[in-house]
N, C-alpha and C positions, 0 to 999 in steps of 0.2 A: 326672888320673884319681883318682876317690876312694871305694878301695877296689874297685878291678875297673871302678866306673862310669864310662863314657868320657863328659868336658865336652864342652858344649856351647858354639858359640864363635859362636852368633848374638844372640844374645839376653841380656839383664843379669839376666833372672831367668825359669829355668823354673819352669814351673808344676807346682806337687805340692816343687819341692823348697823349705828350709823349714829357718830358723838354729832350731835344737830344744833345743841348749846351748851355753853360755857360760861365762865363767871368773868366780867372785865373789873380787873383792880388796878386803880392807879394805870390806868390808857393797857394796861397787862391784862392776856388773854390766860384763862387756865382752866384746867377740870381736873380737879384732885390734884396730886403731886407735877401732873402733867402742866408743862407753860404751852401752851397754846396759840402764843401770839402769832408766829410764823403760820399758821394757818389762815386761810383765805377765808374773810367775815361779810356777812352784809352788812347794811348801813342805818342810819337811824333808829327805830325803835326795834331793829334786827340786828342790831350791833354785835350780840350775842350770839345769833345765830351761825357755823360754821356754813359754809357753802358745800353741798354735797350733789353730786361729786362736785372737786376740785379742781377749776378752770385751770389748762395751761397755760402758757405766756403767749401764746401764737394769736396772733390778732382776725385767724381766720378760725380759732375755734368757735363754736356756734355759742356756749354759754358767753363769750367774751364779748360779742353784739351787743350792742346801743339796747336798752329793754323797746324804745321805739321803734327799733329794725325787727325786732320778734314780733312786738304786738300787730305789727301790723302786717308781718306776714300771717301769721297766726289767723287776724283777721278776714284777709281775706280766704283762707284754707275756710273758716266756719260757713264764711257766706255761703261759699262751694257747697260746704255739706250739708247747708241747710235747703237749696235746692233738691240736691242726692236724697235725703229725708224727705224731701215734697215727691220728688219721680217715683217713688215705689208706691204709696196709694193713693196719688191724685185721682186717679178714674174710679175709685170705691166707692164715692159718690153715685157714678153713672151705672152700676153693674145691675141692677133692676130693669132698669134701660136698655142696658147690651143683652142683657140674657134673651129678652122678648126682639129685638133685633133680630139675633143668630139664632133664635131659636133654641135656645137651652136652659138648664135648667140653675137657678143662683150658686148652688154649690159647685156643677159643674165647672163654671164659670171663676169662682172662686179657688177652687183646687186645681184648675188649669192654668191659670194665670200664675197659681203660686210656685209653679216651676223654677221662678224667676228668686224665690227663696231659697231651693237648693242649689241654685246657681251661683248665688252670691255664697253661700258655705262654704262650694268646695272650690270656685275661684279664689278665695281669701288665702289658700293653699301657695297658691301658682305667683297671685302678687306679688304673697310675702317673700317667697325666696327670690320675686326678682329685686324687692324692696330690699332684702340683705346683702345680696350681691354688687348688683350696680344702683342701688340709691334711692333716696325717695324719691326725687326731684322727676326723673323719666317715669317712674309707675304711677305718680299721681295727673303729669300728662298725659300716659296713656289713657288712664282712667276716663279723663275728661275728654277727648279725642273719641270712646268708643260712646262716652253717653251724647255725645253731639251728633255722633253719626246713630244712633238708636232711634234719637229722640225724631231725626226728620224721616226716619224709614216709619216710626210712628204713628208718624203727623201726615204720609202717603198713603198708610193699611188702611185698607175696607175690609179686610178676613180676618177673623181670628186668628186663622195660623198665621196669617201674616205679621198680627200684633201679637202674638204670641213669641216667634223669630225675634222681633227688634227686641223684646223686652227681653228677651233670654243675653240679648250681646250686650243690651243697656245694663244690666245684674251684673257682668263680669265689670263692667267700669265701675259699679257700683263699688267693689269688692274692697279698692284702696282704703275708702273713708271708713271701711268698718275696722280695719286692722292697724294702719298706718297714722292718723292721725296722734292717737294717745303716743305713740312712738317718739313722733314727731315735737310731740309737746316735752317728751325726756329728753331726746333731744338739744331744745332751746332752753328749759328751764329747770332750777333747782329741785332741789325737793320740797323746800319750804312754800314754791312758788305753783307748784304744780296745783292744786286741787282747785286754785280760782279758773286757772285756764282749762280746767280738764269740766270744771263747770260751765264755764262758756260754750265748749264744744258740743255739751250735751246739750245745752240750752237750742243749737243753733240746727242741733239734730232736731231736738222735739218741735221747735217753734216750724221747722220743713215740713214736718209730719203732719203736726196738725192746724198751721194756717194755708200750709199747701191745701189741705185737705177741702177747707173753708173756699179759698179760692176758687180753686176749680171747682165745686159746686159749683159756683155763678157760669164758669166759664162753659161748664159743657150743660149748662141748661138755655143757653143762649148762644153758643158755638158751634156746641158738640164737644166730643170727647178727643176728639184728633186735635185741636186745639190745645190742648194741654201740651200735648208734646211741640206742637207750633212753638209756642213759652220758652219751654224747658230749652228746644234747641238753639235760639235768640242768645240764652240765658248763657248754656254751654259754651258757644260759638265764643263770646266776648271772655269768659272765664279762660279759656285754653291760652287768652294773649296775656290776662293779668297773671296768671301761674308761673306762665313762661317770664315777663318781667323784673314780678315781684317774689316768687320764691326761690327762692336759691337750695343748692342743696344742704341738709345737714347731716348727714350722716360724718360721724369726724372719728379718726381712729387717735385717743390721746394717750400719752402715757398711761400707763396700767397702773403705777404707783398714784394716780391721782383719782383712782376710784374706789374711795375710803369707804364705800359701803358696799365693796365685792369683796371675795377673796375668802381665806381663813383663817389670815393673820390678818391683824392691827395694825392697819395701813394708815391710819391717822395718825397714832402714838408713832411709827414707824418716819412719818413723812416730817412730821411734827422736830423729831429729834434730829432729822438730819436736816433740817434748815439752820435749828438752832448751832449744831454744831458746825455748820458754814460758815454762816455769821456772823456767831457770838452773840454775846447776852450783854455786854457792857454798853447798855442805853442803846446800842444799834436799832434791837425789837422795836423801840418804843416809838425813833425813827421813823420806822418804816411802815407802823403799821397799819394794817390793811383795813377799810372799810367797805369797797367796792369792789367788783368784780374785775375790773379793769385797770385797778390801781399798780404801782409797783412796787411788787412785793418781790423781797427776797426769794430767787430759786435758784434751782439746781438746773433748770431747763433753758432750751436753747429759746433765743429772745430775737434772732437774726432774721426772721421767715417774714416774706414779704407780703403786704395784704395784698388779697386778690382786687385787681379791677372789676368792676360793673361788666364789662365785658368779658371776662374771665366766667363770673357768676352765670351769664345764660347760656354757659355748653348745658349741655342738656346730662354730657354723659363726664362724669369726673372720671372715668377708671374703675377697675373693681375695687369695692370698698371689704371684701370677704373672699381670703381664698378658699373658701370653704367647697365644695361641688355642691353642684345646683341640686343634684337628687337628696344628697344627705339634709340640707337647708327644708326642704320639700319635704320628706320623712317627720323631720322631727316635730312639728305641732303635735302630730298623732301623738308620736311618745310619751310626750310633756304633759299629754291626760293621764299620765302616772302619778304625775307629781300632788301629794297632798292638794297644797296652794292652787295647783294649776284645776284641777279636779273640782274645789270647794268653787273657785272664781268662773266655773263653767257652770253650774247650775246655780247658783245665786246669782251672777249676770246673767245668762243664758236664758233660764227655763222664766226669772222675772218679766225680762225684756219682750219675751217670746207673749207674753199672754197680752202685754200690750197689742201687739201686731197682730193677735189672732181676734182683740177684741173690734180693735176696728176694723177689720175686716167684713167684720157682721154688722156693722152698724146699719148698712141700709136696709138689709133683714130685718132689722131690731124693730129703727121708728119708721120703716114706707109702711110697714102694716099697721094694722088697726092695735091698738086705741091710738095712735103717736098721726098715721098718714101724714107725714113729712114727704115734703117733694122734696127733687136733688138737691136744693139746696138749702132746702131745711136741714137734711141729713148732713152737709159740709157746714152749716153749722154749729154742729153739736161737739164740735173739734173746736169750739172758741174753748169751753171748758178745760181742754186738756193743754191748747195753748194757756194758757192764764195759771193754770196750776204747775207747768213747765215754766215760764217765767217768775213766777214767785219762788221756788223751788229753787233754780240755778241764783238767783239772787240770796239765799238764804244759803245752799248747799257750800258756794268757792268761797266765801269768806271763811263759813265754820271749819271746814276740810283742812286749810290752813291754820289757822286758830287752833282746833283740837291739836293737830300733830306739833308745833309747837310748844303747847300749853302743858300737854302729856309730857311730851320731851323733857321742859325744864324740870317738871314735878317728879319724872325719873333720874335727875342724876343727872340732866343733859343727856341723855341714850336713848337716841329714836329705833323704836322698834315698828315697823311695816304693819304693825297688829294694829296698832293706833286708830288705825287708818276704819277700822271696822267697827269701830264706837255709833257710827253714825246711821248704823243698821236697825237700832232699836228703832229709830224715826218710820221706816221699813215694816218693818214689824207689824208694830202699833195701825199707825194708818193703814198701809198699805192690804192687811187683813180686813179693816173695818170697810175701807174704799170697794174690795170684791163682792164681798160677803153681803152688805148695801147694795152693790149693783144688780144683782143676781135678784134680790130679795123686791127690792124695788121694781123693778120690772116684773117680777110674777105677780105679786099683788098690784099692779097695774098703776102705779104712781101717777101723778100729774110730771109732764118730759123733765122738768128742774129736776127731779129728784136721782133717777139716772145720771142723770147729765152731771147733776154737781159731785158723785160719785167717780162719773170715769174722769172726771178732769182732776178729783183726789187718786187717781190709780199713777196719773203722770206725776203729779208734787212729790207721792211718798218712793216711785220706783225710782224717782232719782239719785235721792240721798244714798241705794244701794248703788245703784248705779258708778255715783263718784269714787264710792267707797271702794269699789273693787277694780275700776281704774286705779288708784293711786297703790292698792294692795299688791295687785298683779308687776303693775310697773315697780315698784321700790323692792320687791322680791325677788323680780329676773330681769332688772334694767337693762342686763348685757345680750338678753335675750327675748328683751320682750315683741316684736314684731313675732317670734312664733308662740310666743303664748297666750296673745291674741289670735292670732289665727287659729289657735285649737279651742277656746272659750265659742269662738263664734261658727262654729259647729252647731251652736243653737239654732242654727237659720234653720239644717235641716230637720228640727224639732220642729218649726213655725211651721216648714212644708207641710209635713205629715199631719198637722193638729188643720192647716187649710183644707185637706180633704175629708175632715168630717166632721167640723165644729159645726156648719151650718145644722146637717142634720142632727147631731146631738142635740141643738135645744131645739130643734122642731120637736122630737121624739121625747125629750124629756124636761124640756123646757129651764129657761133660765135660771131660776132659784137653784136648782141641782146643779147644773152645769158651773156654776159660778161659787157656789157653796167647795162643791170639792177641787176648783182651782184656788180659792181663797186658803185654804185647807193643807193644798200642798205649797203654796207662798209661807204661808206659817211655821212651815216644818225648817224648808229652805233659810229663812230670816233663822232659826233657833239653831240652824246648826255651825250659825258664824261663832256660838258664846265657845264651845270645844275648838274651834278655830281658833279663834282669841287666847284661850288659852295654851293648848299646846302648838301654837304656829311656829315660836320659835325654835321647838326641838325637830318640829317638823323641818324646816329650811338644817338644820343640823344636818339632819337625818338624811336627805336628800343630797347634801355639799359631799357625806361621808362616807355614804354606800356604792360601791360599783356600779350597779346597772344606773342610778341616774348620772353619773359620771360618764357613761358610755352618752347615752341619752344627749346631754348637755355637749359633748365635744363630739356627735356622731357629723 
């Protein structure tokens, strides 16, 4: 058992788990009787840590990039997504506003609009299998191409079904940045490296959310609400050139021997032995060895492959990256909600995520009425809270994320296990119960606004830490497949739909404290049921590598 997680006693190597650290003696890399050195290390106070997976020699693989040619792709993808996060409730602000315009009624209005939720669900579908096939690099241009043309059909409606139209074509461009980013991030970075950047992302998701939100209060209480999308289009317009410049593609098909933490053999021990016996051990290792990801290190792989030009990098289209057919790619999300892992990471991210979006939805329900009577942009106000506890949050979240898995690692043996990764649930838990069950409560005994307020901005802090955590979980459990198993977690959306047409009137009818009590209630159940996760997750990925139907499943 290691560390709570129960072995698995079929198999010589599960999959996701992954030799992370080793011991350096005398400039010598080892783990148990295993010499190590020939293995690819990081550097500095990572010295120890093994790189997984295992960069090739080709200097156009994606891990082998400059860390400043990631980050700052990386960078601008967040900016992107941090707009995409402001597009979907910027106008939630004005919906009191619009309702009394068109004549309708706030929930109507509200569950009409959120069409645009199950759109993005089952778009996520369609993306992803074009994101497997031919690449990230065209479907995140599309993405941005259909929200730039959304945003000015947008920024031209006077009708609802008119805005209702743009926002349905805006939801599919939408669709990229739900599935494809975290991909994108396995993609460019380790595993040791991942949970700062997968914290970044989310930071850059929440801060769109809810400073967008802040925003456009001002804007459409002094513009209007077609104004927003006026922005967003601006906004889009300039981003469709920097993607195109500055992201290149990553999707890279590398040797299979170098992905030490797939398979169900011991592709480390395996890789490991045959460098050394290349070689030799007579002071060569010690020679050569590796600190950096781009050092040269002894291989077996071909080192001849020329880097691509900057002009090379902007075809839009590399080739197919999957011979896979487009139906079967399509299919398989659905399936993969079989998978234990895939299953647990759909309502612990999913059903969490989801009450976020249903909460603010109701905000301007909440404080335009009595006792609060906030104008629109009191109510875009009340998103500084959830921005502020979103920033505190991804600052506390990508450090620890890395740090835990690490820390765990070396304290097992050097043996990263994907479980790790779900320590950082209890944060979840604790808060995140206290943050609902507070809001609910606070609001029906009629608080002064602080007191709400400083609740939903603790619903963003603590749904983070879940948040990261099943990012990094999801991704190190089916890195080789993860673009669809995101795309089946985020099936949530169409849970958000459904809860949009009739959360309003639920707390009309039954009012806040209840309402909020038994979502707090089922987040509680949710967070408890990662600790049976944690512990049998790795027999589960066994289970899963070893049985037929996910076998069909995984290669359909």
């Amino acid at each position: 058992m290691g560390l709570g997680v129960l072995d698995d006693k079929h198999l010589e190597h599960v999959p996701g788990t992954a030799l992370l650290t080793d011991v350096v003696d005398a400039r010598r890399h080892h783990q148990g009787q295993l010499d190590t050195t020939q293995l690819r290390h990081g550097k500095g106070r990572n010295a120890d840590v093994v790189l997984v997976p295992q960069p090739s020699r080709s200097p156009n693989d994606p891990l082998n990039w400059p860390m400043w040619r990631k980050d700052l792709m990386l960078f601008f993808i967040c900016i992107d997504t941090a707009v995409v996060g402001a597009w979907g409730p910027m106008i939630s602000p004005g919906y009191a506003q619009m309702a009394v315009q068109w004549d309708m009624t706030y929930n109507a209005l509200n569950g009409g609009l959120g069409w645009g939720v199950f759109v993005i669900g089952v778009s996520c579908f369609f993306t992803n299998s074009l994101a497997v096939i031919w690449g990230r690099r065209p479907v995140f241009l599309l993405g941005n191409l259909l929200l730039f043309i959304s945003s000015l059909w947008g920024y031209f409606a006077t009708t609802y079904s008119s805005l209702l139209a743009s926002r349905l074509v805006g939801c599919i461009g939408m669709s990229p940045f739900e599935v494809l980013v975290t991909t994108t991030i396995a993609d460019l970075y380790f595993v040791h490296e991942r949970g700062l950047r997968l914290a970044m992302w989310g930071l850059c998701l929440s801060v769109g959310v809810g400073g967008g939100v802040i925003i456009s209060g001002y804007i459409i209480e002094d513009a209007g609400w077609n104004w927003t999308y006026g922005v967003c289009a601006i906004i889009f317009g300039v981003w469709i050139i920097v993607l195109y410049l500055f992201c290149p593609e990553t999707s890279y098909n590398r040797d299979p021997s170098l992905n030490i933490d797939l398979g169900t053999r011991n592709l480390a021990e395996d890789l490991a032995t045959k460098r050394l016996a290349k070689e030799g051990t007579d002071g060569l290792a010690d020679e050569q060895h590796i600190e950096t990801a781009s050092g040269d290190a002894a291989s077996d792989l071909d080192t001849s492959e020329p880097r691509n030009t900057f002009w090379h990098d902007l075809k839009i289209f590399h080739g197919r990256q999957s011979p896979d057919a487009y139906w079967k790619v399509l299919t398989r999300p659905l399936l993969m909600l079989i998978f234990p892992q895939v299953l647990f990471s759909f309502f612990a991210y999913g059903l969490t995520t989801s009450w976020l979006v249903v909460v603010g939805s109701v905000l301007s329900q909440i404080f335009s009425a009595p006792p609060y009577n906030f104008t629109v942009s009191g109510v875009g106000l009340v998103s500084i809270s959830a921005l502020v506890g979103s920033i505190i949050g991804a600052f506390l979240t990508g450090p620890l994320a890395d740090w835990v898995t690490k820390f765990m690692s070396r304290r097992n043996g050097g043996i990263y296990e994907p479980e790790f990764r779900l320590v950082m649930i209890v944060v979840t838990l604790i808060l995140g119960g206290m943050s609902f069950f507070g809001f609910g409560w606070s609001l029906s005994v009629q608080d002064p606004w602080i007191g709400p307020v400083v609740f939903y901005g603790l619903q963003y802090f603590s749904v983070g830490f879940i948040n990261i955590a099943v990012y990094g979980y999801l991704t190190d459990c089916h890195r080789d497949k993860a673009p669809e198993a995101f795309a089946a977690i985020n099936l949530r959306n169409i849970y958000s739909f459904g809860m949009n047409y009739f959360i309003s009137d639920w707390i009309s009818s039954q009012g806040p404290k209840e309402v909020f009590c038994i979502v707090g209630g089922v987040h509680v159940f949710i967070c408890l049921c990662a600790i049976p996760m944690y512990v049998f997750g790795k027999r589960c990925r066994s289970w899963t590598s070893r049985v037929g139907i996910f076998q069909k499943v995984m290669s359909a």
